[in-house]
C-alpha positions in Angstrom: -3.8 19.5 -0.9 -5.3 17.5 -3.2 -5.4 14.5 0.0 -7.5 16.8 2.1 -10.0 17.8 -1.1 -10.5 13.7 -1.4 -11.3 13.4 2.6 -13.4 16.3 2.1 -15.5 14.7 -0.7 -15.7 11.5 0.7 -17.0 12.8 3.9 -19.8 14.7 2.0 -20.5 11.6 -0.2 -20.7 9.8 3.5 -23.0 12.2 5.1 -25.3 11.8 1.7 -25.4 8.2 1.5 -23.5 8.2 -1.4 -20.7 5.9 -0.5 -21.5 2.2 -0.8 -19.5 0.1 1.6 -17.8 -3.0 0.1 -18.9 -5.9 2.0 -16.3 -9.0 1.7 -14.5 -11.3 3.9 -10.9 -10.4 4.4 -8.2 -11.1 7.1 -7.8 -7.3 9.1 -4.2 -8.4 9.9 -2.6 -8.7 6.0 -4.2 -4.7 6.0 -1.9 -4.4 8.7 0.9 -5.9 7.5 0.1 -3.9 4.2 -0.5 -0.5 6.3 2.6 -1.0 8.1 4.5 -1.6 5.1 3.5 1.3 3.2 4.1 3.6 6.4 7.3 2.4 7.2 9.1 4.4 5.0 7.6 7.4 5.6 8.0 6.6 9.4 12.2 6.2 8.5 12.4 9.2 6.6 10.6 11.3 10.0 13.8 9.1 12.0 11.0 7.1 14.0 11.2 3.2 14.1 7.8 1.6 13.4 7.1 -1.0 15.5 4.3 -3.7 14.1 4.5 -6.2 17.1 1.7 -8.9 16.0 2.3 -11.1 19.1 -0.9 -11.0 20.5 -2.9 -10.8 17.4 -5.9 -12.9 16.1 -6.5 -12.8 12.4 -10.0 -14.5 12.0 -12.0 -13.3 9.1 -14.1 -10.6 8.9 -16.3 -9.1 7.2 -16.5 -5.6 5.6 -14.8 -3.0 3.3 -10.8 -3.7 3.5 -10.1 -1.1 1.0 -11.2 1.4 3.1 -10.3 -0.1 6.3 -6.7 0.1 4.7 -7.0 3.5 3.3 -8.2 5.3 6.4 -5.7 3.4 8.5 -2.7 5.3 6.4 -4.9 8.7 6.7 -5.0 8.3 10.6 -0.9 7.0 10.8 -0.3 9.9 8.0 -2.3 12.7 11.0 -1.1 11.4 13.9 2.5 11.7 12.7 2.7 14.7 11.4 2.9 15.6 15.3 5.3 12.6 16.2 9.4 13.3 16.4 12.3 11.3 17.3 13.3 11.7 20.9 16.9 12.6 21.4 
C-alpha cells in the first residue's frame, strides 16, 4: 500500500513541477545489473528464472537521473510480474 501512495505522490509532484530531475553522467548498464540483482530474488521466489543476457549491450555514458532510472525500472519489473507465472 504504502508503494502505490509513493507513485501516487510522486506522480502529483511530477504533474506540478515539483520533482527536480538529477542530472549526472552514469553508465545505464550497472542500473541494470543493479535492477536485475535486486529482482532476481523476487523473480525465484514467483519460480521464474530471470534472464539478464547483456550480449549485445553498449554501456556508453549518459546522462540523467539514475536513481530514478533504477527505481522505476524495479516498479515496472515489480507490475509486469505480478501477471507473469511459471509455465508447467
Amino acid at each position: 500500500m504504502l508503494h502505490i501512495v509513493n507513485e501516487v505522490l510522486d506522480y502529483s509532484r511530477l504533474e506540478s513541477g515539483k520533482i527536480e530531475f538529477e542530472k549526472k553522467e552514469f553508465y545505464p548498464l550497472e542500473i541494470a545489473e543493479e535492477v536485475a540483482s535486486a529482482v532476481r530474488v523476487q523473480a525465484e521466489k514467483k519460480g521464474l528464472d530471470l534472464v539478464f543476457d547483456t550480449t549485445m549491450a553498449s554501456n556508453e555514458l549518459v546522462e540523467g537521473d539514475e536513481f530514478r532510472l533504477g527505481r522505476s525500472s524495479i516498479t515496472c519489473w515489480a507490475t509486469q510480474s505480478s501477471s507473469l507465472r511459471k509455465d508447467k
